[in-house]
C-alpha positions in Angstrom: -11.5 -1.3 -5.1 -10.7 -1.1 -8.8 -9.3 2.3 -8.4 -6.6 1.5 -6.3 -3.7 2.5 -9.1 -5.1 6.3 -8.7 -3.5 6.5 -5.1 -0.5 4.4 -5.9 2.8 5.3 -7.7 6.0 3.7 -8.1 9.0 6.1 -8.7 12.4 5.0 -8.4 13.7 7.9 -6.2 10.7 7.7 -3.6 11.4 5.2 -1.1 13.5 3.2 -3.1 10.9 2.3 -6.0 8.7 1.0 -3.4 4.5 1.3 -4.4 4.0 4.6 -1.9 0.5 6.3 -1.9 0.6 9.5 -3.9 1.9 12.6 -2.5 3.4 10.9 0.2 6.4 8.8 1.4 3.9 6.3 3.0 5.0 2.7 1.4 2.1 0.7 0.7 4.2 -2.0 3.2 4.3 0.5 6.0 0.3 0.6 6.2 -0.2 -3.5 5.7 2.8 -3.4 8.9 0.6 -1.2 10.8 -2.6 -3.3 10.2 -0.7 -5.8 10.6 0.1 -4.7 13.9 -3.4 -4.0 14.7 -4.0 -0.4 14.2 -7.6 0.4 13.0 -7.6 2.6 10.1 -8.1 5.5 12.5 -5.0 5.3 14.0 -3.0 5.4 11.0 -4.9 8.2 9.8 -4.7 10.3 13.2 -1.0 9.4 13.0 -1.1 10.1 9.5 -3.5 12.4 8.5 -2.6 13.1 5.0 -3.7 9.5 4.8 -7.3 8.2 3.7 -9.9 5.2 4.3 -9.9 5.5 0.5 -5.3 5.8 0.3 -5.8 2.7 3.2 -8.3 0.7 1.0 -6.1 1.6 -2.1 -2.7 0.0 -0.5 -4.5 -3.1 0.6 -6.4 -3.6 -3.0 -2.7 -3.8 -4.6 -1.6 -6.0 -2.2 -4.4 -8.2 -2.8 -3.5 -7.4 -6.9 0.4 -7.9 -6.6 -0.6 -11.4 -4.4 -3.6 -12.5 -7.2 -0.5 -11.6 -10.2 2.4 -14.1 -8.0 3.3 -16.9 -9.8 5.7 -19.4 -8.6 8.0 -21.1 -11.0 8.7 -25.0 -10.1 12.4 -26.0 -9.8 13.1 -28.5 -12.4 
């Protein structure tokens, strides 16, 4: 999904400055916990409904963007 950043924001009162999906408190960590858990997308979205398959896509496509962007610094 290379729209991912339209469903994402980052605001420093919000949740602490976590990445939360628009319009909501939802932290993108909150819906990767849930899959994690092993709710289907339509269990997060009947217990969330102002939550989308598009919002759901969108938090794991920043994941995957925020994991691709890691780097890890060597200790000298």
């Amino acid at each position: 999904m290379k729209n991912y950043r339209s469903f994402i924001s980052i605001n420093p009162n919000i949740r602490f400055g976590k990445p939360c999906i628009k319009g909501t408190r939802i932290a993108v960590g909150d819906i990767l916990g849930w899959l994690a858990a092993g709710m289907t997308n339509e269990e997060i979205i009947e217990d969330f409904p102002e939550l989308s398959i598009e919002a759901i896509r969108a938090a794991l496509a920043f994941a995957a963007d925020r994991e691709e962007s890691t780097k890890i610094l060597a200790a000298a």
